[in-house]
C-alpha atoms as an extended CHARMM CRD file, in Angstrom:
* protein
*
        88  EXT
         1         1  UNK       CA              0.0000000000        0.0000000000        0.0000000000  PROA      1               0.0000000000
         2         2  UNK       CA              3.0730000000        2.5060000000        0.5370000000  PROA      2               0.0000000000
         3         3  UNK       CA              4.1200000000        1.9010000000       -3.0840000000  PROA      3               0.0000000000
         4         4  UNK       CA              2.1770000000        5.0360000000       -4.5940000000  PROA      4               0.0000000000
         5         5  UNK       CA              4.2420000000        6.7710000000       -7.3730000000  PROA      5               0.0000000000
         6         6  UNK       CA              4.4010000000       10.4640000000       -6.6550000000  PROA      6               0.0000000000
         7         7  UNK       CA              3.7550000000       12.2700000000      -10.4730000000  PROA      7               0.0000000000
         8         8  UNK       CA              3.2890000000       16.0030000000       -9.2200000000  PROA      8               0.0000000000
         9         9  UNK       CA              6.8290000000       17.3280000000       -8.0870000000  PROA      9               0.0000000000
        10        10  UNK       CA              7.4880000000       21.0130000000       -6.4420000000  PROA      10              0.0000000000
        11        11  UNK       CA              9.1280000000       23.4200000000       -8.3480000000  PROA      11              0.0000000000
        12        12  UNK       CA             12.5600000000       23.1600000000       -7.2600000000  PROA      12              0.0000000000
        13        13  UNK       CA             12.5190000000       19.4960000000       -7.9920000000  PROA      13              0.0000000000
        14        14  UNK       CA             11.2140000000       20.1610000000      -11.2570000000  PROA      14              0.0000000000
        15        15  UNK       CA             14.4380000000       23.1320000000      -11.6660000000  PROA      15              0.0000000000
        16        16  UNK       CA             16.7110000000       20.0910000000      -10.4260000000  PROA      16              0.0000000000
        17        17  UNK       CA             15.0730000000       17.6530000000      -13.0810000000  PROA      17              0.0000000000
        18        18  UNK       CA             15.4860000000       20.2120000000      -15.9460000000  PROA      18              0.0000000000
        19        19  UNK       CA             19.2400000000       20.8220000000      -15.4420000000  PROA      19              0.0000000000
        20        20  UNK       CA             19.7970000000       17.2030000000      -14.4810000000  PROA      20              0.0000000000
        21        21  UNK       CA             17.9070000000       16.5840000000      -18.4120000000  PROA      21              0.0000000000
        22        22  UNK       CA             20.2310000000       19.4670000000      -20.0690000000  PROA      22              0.0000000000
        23        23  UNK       CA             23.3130000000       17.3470000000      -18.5470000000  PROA      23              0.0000000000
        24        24  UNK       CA             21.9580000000       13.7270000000      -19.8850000000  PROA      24              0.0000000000
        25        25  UNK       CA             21.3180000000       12.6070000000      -15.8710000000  PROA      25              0.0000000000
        26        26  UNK       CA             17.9320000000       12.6210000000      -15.7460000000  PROA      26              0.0000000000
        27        27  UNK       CA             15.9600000000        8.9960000000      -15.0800000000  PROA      27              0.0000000000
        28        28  UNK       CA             12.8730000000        8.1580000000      -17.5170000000  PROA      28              0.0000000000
        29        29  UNK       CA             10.6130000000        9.1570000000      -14.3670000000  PROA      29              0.0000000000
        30        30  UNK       CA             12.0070000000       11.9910000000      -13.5940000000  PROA      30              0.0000000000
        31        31  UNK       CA             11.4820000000       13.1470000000      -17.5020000000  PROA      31              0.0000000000
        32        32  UNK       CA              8.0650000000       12.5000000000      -17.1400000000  PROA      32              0.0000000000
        33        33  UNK       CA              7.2750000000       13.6100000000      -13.8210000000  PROA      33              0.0000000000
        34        34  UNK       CA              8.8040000000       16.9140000000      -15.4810000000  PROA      34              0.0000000000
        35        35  UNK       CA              6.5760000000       17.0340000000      -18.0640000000  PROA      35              0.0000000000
        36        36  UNK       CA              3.7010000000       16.6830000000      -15.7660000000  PROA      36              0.0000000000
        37        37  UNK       CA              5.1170000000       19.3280000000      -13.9200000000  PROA      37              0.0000000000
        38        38  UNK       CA              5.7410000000       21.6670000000      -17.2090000000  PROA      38              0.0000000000
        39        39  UNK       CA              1.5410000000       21.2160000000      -18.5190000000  PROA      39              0.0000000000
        40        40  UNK       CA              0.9480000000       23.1470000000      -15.5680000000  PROA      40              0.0000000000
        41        41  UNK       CA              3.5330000000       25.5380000000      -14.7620000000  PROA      41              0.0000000000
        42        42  UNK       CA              4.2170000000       28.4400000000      -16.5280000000  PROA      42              0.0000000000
        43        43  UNK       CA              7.2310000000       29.6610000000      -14.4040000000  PROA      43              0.0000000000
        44        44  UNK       CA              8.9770000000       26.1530000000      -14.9530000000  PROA      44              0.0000000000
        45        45  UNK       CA              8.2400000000       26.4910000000      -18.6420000000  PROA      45              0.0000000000
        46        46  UNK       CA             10.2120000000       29.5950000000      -18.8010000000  PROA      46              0.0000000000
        47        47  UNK       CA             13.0820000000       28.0110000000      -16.8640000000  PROA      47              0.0000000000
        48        48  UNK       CA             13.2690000000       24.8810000000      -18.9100000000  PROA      48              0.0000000000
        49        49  UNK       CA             13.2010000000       27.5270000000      -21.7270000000  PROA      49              0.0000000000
        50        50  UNK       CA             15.9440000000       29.3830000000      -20.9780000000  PROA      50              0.0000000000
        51        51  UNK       CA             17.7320000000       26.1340000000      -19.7750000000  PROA      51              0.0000000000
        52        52  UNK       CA             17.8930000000       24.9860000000      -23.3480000000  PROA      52              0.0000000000
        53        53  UNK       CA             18.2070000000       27.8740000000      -24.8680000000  PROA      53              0.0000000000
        54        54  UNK       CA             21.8280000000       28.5580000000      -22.6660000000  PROA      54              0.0000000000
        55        55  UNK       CA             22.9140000000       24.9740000000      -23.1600000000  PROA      55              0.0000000000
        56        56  UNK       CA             22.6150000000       25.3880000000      -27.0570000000  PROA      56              0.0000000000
        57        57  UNK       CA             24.2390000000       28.9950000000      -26.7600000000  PROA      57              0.0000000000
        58        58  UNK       CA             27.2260000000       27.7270000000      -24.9490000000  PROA      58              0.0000000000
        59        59  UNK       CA             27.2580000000       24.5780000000      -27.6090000000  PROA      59              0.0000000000
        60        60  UNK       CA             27.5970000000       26.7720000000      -30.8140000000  PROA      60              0.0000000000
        61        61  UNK       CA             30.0210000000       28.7480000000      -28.4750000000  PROA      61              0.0000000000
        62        62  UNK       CA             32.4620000000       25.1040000000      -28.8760000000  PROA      62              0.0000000000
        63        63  UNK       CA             34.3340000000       26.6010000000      -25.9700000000  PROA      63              0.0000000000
        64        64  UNK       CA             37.1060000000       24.9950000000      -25.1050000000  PROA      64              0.0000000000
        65        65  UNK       CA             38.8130000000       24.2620000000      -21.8760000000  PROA      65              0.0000000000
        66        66  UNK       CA             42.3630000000       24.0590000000      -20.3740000000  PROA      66              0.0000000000
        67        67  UNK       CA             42.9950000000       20.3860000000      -20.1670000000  PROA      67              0.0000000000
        68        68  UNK       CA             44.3060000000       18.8770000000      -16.6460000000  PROA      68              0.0000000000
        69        69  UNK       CA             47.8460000000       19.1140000000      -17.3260000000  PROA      69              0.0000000000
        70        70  UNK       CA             48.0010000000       23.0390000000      -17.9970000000  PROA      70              0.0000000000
        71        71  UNK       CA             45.3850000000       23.4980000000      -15.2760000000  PROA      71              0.0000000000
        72        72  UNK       CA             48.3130000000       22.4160000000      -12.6870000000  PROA      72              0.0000000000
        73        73  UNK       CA             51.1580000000       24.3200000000      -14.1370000000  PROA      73              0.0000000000
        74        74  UNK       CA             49.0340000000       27.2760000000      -14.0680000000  PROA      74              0.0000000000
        75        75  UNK       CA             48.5510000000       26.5150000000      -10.3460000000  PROA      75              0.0000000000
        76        76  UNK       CA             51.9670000000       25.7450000000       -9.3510000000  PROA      76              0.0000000000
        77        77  UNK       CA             53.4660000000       28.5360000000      -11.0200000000  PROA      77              0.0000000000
        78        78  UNK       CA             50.9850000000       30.8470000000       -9.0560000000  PROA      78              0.0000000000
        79        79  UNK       CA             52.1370000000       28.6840000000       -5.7150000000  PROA      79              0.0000000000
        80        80  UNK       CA             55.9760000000       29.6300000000       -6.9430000000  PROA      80              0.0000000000
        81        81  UNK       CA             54.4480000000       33.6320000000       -7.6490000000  PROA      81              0.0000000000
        82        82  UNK       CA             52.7540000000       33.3890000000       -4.4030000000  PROA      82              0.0000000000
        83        83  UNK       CA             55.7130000000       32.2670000000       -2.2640000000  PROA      83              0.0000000000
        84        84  UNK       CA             58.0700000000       35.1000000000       -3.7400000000  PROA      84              0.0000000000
        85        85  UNK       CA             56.3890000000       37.3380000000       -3.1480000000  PROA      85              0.0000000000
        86        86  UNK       CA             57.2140000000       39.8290000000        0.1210000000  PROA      86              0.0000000000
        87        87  UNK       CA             54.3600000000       40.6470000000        2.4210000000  PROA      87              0.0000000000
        88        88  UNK       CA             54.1360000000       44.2870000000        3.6050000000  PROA      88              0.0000000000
């Protein structure tokens, strides 16, 4: 008897849903529990709107980032910077 499947979800769970979709995490329930959520809310409409629209923005951008290795030279040449540097 406990077993009931919730369907309607708040709408920060819905919010948490939407960017877990834009990132490929979401579960097949949570997808539709979303869309539940979205027939009725105009607010989370918008959201999932503008989630999109910022994931495709920053797709098109094809940013790309510092890879691992460069990350940690940049950081131990600040640590060197850091250490030669006299405090006043």
């Amino acid at each position: 008897m406990g077993n009931k499947i919730k369907i309607v979800i708040p709408c920060d769970e819905a919010n948490h849903v939407c960017d877990k979709t834009q990132y490929k995490n979401a579960t097949l329930c949570e997808k539709i529990k979303l869309n539940i959520h979205l027939i009725y809310c105009r607010a989370c409409r918008e959201y999932t709107k503008n989630n999109t629209k910022l994931t495709k923005t920053i797709k098109k951008a094809h940013i790309e980032c510092l890879d691992k290795n460069c990350k940690e030279k940049m950081r131990l040449d600040l640590d060197s910077a850091i250490k030669e540097t006299p405090i006043n």
